[in-house]
Residue frames relative to the residue before (quaternion, step in Angstrom):
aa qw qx qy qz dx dy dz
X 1.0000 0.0000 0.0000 0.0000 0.00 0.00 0.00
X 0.2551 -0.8479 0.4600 0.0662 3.40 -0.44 1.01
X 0.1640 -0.8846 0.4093 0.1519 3.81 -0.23 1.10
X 0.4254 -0.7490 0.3944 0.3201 3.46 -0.78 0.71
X 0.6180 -0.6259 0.4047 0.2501 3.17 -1.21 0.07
X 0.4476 -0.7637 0.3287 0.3292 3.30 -0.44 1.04
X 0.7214 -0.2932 0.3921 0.4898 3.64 -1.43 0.52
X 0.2208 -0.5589 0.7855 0.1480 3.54 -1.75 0.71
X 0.3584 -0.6946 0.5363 0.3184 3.75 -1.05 0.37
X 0.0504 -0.8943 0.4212 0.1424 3.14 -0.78 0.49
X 0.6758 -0.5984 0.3984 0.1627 3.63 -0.87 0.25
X 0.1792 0.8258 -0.5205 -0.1228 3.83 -0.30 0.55
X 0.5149 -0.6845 0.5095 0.0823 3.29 -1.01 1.52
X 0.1791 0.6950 -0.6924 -0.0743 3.45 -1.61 0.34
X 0.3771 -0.5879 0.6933 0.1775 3.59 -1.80 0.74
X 0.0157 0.7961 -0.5876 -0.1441 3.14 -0.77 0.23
X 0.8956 0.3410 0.0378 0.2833 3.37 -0.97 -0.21
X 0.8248 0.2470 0.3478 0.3711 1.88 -1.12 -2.79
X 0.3882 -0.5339 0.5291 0.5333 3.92 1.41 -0.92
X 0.4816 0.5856 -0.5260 0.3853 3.56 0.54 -0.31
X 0.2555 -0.7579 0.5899 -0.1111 2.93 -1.65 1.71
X 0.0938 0.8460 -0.4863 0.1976 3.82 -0.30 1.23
X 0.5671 -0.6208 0.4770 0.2560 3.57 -0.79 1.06
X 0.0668 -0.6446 0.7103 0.2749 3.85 -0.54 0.19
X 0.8820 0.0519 0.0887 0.4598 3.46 -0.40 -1.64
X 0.1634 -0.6186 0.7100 0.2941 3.56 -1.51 -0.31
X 0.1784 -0.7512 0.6345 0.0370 3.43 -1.58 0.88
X 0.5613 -0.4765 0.4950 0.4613 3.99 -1.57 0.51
X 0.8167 0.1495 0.1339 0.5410 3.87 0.02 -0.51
X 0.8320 -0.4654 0.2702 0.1345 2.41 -2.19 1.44
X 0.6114 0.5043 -0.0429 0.6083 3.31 1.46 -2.17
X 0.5193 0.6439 -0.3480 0.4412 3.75 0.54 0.08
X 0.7581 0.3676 -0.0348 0.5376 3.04 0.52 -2.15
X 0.5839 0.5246 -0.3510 0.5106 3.78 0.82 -1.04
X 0.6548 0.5633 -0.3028 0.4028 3.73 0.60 -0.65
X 0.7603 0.2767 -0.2161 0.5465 3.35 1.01 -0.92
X 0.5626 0.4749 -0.5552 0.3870 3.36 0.81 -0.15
X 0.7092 0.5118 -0.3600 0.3247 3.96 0.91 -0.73
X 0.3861 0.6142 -0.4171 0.5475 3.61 1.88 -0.01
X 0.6940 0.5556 -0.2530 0.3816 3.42 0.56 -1.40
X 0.7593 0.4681 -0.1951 0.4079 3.53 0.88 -1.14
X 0.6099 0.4900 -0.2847 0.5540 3.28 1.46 -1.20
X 0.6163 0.5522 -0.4777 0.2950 3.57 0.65 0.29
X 0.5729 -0.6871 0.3303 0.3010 3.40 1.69 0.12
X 0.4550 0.6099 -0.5325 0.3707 3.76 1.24 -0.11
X 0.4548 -0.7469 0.4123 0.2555 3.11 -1.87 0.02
X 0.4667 0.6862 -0.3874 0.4016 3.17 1.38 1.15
X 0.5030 -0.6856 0.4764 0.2236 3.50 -0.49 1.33
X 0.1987 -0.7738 0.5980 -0.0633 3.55 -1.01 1.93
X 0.4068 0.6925 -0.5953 -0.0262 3.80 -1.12 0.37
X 0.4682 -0.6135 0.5345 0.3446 3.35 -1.25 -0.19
X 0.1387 0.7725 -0.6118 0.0986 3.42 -1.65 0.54
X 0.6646 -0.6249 0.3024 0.2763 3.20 -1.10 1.48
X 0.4938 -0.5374 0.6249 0.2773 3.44 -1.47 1.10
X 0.5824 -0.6031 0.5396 0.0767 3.02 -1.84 1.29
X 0.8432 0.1265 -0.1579 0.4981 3.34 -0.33 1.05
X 0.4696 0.6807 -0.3534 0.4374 3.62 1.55 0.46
């Protein structure tokens, strides 16, 4: 029986503007963070959203 691996936490990211770079949220998991970044995006602003793994997780 093979066991998965647990959730990595991950990070969602925003550019804004200016280039200015700034953590919104942290999340249990990849599929979490991807989720809010696709709320975030579908909201039409013009600041660049993604997600990416906490440092040392």
């Amino acid at each position: 029986m093979a066991r998965e691996a647990a959730p990595v936490p991950h990070k969602v990211m925003r550019q804004d503007d200016n280039g200015q770079v700034f953590e919104v949220a942290r999340c249990a998991s990849e599929e979490e963070a991807e989720a809010m970044v696709a709320r975030f995006t579908a909201r039409g602003h013009k600041q660049f959203y993604w997600a990416e793994p906490v440092a040392g997780s």
